[in-house]
VOPAGU-2260 file (C-alpha; in pm, 1 decimal, decimal comma):
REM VOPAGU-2260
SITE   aa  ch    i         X         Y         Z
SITE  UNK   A    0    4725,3   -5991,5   -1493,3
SITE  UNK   A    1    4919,2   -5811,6   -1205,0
SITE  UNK   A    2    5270,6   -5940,6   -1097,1
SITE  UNK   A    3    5394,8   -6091,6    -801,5
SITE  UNK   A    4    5560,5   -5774,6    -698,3
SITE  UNK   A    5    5212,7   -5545,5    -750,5
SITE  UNK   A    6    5035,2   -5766,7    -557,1
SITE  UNK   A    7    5340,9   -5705,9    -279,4
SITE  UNK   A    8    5273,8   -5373,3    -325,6
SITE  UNK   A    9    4953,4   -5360,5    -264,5
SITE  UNK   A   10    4942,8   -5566,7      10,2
SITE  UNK   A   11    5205,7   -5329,7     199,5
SITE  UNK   A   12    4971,8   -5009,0      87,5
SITE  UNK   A   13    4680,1   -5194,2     223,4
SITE  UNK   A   14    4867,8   -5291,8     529,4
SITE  UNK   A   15    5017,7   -4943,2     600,8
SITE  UNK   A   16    4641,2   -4797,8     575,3
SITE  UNK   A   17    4543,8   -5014,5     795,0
SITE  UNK   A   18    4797,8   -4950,4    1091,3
SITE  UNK   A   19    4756,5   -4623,7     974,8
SITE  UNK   A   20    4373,8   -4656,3    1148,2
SITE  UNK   A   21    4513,5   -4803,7    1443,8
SITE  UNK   A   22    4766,0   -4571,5    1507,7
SITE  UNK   A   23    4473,9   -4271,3    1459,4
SITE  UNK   A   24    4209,5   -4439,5    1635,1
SITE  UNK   A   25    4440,3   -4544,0    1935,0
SITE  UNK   A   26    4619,3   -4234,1    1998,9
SITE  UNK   A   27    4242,4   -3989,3    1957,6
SITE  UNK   A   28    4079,4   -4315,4    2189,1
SITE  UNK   A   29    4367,4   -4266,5    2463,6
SITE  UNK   A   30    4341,5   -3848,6    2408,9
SITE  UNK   A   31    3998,4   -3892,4    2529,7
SITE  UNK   A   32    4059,6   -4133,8    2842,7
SITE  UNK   A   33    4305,8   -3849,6    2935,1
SITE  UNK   A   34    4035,7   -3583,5    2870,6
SITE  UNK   A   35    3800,1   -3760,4    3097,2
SITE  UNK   A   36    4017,2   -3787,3    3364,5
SITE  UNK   A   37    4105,2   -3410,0    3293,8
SITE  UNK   A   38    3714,4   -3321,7    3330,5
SITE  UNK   A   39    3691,0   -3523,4    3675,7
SITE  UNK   A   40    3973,7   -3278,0    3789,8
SITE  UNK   A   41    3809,4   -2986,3    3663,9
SITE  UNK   A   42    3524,7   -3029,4    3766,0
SITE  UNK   A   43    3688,4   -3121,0    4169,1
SITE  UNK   A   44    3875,3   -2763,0    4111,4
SITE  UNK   A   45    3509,0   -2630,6    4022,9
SITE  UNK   A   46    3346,1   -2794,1    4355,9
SITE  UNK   A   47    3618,9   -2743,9    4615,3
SITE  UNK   A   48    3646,1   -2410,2    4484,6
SITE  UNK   A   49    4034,2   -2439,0    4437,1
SITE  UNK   A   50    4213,9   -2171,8    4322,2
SITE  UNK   A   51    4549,4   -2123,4    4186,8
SITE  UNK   A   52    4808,1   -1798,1    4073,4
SITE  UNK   A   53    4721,2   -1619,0    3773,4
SITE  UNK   A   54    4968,9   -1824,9    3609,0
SITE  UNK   A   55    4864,9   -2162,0    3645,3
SITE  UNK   A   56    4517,4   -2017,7    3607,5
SITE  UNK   A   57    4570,9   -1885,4    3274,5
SITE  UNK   A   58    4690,4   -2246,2    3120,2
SITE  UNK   A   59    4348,2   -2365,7    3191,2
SITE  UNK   A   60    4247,8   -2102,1    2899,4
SITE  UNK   A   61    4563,7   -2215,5    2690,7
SITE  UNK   A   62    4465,4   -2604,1    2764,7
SITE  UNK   A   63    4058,2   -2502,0    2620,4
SITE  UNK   A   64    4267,1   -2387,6    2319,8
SITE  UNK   A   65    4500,2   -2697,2    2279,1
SITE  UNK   A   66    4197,8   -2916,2    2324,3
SITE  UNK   A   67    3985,2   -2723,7    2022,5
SITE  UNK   A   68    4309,6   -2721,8    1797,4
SITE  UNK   A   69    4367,7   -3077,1    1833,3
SITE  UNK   A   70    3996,7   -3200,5    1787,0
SITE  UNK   A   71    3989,9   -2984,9    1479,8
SITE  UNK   A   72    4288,4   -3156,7    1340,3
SITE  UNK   A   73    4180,9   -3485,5    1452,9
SITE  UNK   A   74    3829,2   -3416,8    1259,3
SITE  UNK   A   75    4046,9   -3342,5     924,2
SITE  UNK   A   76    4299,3   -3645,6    1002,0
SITE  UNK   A   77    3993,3   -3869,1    1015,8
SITE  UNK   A   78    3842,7   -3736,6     664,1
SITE  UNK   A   79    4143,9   -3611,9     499,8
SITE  UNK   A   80    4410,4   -3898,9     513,6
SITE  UNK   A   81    4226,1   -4178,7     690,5
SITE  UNK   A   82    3916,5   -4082,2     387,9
SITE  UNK   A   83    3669,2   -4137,5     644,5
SITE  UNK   A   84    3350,7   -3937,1     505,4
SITE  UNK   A   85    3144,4   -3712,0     763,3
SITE  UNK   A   86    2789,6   -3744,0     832,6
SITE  UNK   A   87    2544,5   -3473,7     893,0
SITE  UNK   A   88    2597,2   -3468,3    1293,1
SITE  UNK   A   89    2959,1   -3498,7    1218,9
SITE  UNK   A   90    2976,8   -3160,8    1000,1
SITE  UNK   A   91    2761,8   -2994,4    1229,3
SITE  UNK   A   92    3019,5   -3069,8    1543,1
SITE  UNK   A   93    3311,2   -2925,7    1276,1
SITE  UNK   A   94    3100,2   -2619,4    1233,9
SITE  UNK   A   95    3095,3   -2601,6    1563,3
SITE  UNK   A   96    3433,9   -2682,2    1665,8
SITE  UNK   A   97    3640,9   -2473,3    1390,1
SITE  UNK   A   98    3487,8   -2167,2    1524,5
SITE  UNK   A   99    3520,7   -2250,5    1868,8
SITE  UNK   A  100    3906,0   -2292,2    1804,7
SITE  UNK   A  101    3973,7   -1979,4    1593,3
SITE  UNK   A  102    3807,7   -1781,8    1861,1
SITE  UNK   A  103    4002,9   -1941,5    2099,2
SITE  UNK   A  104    4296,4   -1882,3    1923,7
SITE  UNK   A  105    4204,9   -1534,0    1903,4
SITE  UNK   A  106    4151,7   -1520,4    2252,4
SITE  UNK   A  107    4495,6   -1566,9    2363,6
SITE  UNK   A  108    4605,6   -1253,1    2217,1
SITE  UNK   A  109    4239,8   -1020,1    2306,0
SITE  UNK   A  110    4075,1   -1207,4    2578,2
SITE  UNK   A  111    3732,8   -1037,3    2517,9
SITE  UNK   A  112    3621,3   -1338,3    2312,8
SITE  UNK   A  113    3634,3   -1591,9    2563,8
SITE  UNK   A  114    3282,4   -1630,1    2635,2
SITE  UNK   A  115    3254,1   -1735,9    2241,9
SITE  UNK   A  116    3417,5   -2026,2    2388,5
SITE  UNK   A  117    3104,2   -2152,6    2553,6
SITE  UNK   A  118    2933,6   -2243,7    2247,3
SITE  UNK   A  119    3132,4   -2570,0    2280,4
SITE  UNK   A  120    2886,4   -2671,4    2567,4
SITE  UNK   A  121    2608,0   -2654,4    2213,6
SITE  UNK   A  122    2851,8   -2888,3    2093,8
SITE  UNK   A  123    2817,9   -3119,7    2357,9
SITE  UNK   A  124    2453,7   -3135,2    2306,5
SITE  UNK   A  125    2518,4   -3201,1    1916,3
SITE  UNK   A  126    2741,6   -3438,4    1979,2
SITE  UNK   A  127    2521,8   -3654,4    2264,5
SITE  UNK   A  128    2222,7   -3658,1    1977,8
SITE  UNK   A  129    2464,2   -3804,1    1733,3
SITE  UNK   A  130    2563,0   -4067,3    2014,9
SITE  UNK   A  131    2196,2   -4177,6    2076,3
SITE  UNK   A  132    2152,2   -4166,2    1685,9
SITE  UNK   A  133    2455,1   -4394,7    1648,0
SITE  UNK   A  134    2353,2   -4630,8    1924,2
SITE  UNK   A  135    2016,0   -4690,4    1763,9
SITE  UNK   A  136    1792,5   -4425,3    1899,4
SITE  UNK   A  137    1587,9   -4217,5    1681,8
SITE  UNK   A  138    1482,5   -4541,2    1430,8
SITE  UNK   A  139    1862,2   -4541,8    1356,1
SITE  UNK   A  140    1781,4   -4445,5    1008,6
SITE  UNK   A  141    1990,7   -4226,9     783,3
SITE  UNK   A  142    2057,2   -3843,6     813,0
SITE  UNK   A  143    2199,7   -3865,8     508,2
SITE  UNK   A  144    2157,6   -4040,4     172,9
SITE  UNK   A  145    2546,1   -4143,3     136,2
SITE  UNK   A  146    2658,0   -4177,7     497,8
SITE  UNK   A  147    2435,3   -4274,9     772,3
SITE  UNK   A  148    2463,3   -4105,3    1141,6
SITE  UNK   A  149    2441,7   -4436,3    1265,6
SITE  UNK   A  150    2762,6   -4552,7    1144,0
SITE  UNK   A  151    3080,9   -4642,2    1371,1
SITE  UNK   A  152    3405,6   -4538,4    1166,0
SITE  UNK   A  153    3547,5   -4591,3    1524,6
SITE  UNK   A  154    3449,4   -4833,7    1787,3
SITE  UNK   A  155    3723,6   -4859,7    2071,8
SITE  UNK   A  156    3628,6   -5032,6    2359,0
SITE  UNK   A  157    3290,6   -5103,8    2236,3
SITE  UNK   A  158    3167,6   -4739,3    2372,3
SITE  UNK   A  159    3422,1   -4536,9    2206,0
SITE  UNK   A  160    3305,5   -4367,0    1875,3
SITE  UNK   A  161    3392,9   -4046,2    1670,6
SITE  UNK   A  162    3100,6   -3827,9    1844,7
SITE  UNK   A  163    3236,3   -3966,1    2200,8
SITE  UNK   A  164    3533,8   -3836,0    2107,9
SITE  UNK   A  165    3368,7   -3481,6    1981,6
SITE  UNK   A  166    3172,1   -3466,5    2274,2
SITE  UNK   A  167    3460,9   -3512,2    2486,6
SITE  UNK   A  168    3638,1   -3255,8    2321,8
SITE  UNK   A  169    3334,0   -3017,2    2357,4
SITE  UNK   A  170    3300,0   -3132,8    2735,3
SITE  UNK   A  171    3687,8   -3067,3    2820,6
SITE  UNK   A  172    3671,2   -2702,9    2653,7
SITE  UNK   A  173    3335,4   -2606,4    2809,0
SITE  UNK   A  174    3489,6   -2690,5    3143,2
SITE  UNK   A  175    3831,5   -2572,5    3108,4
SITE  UNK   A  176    3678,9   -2236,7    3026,6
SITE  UNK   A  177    3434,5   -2248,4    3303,9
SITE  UNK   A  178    3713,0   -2262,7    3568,1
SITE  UNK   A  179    3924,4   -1976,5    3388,2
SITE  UNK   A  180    3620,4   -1806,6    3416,5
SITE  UNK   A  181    3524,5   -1865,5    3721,3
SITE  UNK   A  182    3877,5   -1867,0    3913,1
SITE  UNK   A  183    4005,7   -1548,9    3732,7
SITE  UNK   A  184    3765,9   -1356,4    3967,0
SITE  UNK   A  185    3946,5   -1491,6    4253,3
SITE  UNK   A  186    4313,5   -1532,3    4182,2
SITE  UNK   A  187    4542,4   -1641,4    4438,7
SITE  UNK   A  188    4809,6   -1421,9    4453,4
């Protein structure tokens, strides 16, 4: 028979885990409003063809890195202290993504491996598969015995799910790089 005070405990464990889920999901659900609105900028910068000093410029390549770091981490907050378990698509956008942000990483200090950088736009495509799969398409069956790709872990706002939030990621890095890339060529000086 448990006591009134394990049942307490429990109750507080239970409770913590859960706010614990909030707190994850809200804070990754508002980092990926922000790295919408981030794209929409980007990708204005991209079609008005404005350009900025090298210096501003070169945080564009430092922001591609903070965005790969962060959606790695996220990824291992998810499965190693919220115990969320990854399917098949999800491993697939961490084999993807880990790369993407030790070459990154790299990058700052030998900038010859930037162009490793665009493999997150293969990542995008991964990750928009595993958001059809998850919203039904494809029979909606499993890709895995144990966890299905069809699952929602995370469902903010009705639309926003752990691939959204990959594919995001993979989005925001693709086109951060793209203008570094693209501007570098024509630096304002």
């Amino acid at each position: 028979m448990i006591g009134g005070n394990d049942r307490l405990s429990f109750f507080f464990r239970v409770k913590f885990f859960m706010d614990l889920i909030v707190f994850f999901n809200t804070l990754f659900g508002f980092f990926t409003f922000v790295a919408w609105a981030i794209c929409l900028l980007i990708l204005f910068f991209i079609f008005t063809e404005k350009r900025f000093s090298k210096v501003i410029n070169d945080q564009f390549y430092n922001f591609a890195t903070l965005v790969a770091i962060v959606c790695s981490i996220g990824s291992l907050v998810y499965s190693e202290v919220v115990g969320f378990i990854p399917c098949k698509f999800c491993w697939y956008q961490r084999y993807l993504m880990y790369p993407i942000a030790l070459i990154l990483i790299i990058g700052l200090f030998n900038k010859k491996f930037i162009r490793a950088g665009y493999l997150s736009l293969i990542g995008v495509g991964v990750g928009a598969y595993h958001i059809y799969l998850q919203n039904g398409g494809g029979g909606g069956g499993s890709c895995a015995i144990d966890v299905p790709c069809n699952l929602k872990y995370v469902d903010i706002f009705g639309f926003i799910s752990i691939p959204v939030m990959a594919s995001t990621g993979f989005l925001t890095i693709f086109l951060a790089l793209l203008y570094y890339d693209l501007s570098k060529k024509e630096i304002v000086e």
